[in-house]
N, C-alpha and C positions, 0 to 999 in steps of 0.2 A: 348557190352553195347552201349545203344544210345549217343549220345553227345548232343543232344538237343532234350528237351523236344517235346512232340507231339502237330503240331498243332493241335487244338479242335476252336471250334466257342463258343460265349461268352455261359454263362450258361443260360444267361435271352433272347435267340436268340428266337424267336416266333416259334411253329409250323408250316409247311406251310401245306392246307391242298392236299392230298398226293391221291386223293380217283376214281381221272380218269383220262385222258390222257391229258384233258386241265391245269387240276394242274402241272402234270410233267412238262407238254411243257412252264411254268410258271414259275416255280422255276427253273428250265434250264434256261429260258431267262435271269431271275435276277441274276442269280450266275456267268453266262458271263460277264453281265455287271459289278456284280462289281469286279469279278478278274480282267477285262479290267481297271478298277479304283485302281485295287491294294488294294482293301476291302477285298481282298479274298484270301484265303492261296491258291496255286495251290495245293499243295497237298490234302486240304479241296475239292478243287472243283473236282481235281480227283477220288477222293473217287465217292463223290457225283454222278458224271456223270456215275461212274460202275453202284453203286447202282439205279440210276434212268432208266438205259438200262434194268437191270434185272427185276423191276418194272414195266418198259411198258411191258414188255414180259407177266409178270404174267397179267398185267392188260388186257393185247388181249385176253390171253387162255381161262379165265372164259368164258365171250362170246363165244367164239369159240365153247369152250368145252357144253355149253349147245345145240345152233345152232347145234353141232354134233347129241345129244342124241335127239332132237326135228324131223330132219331128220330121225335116227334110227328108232324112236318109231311110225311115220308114213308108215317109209317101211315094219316094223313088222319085224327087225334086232334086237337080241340078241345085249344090251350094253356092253357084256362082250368077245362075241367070235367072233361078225359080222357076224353070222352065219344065215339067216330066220327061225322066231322059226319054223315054218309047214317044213321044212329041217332036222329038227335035228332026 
């Protein structure tokens, strides 16, 4: 059983918005600063920084993953086997 309640951040805390890598790198910087103030539970910010590493990651692959299938679909590569379709 816990012994103390879990940190959470207030209920009326603003969204930040979350939607490219300059918002990450944004909300990162602020949540440094105010754990550095002591505004900030560390266990809050630890969360936080997992969630936002796994966040950049998804936020790279999109791109990436289009960038792939744009390449693909010019070499006239199968999206699914990597195979040349006139090969198969």
């Amino acid at each position: 059983m816990r012994s103390k309640p879990a940190t959470v951040m207030a209920s009326n805390t603003p969204d930040h918005p979350l939607g490219n890598t300059n918002d990450v790198a944004t909300l990162l910087g602020d949540s440094i600063n105010r754990l550095r103030r002591g505004e900030l539970d560390p266990r809050v910010a630890n969360a936080m920084g997992y969630l936002a590493s796994v966040l950049l990651r998804a936020l790279e692959q999109g791109p990436m993953e289009e960038r792939m299938a744009k390449l693909e679909a010019m070499l006239g590569l199968s999206s699914t086997s990597g195979v040349a379709k006139g090969a198969q």
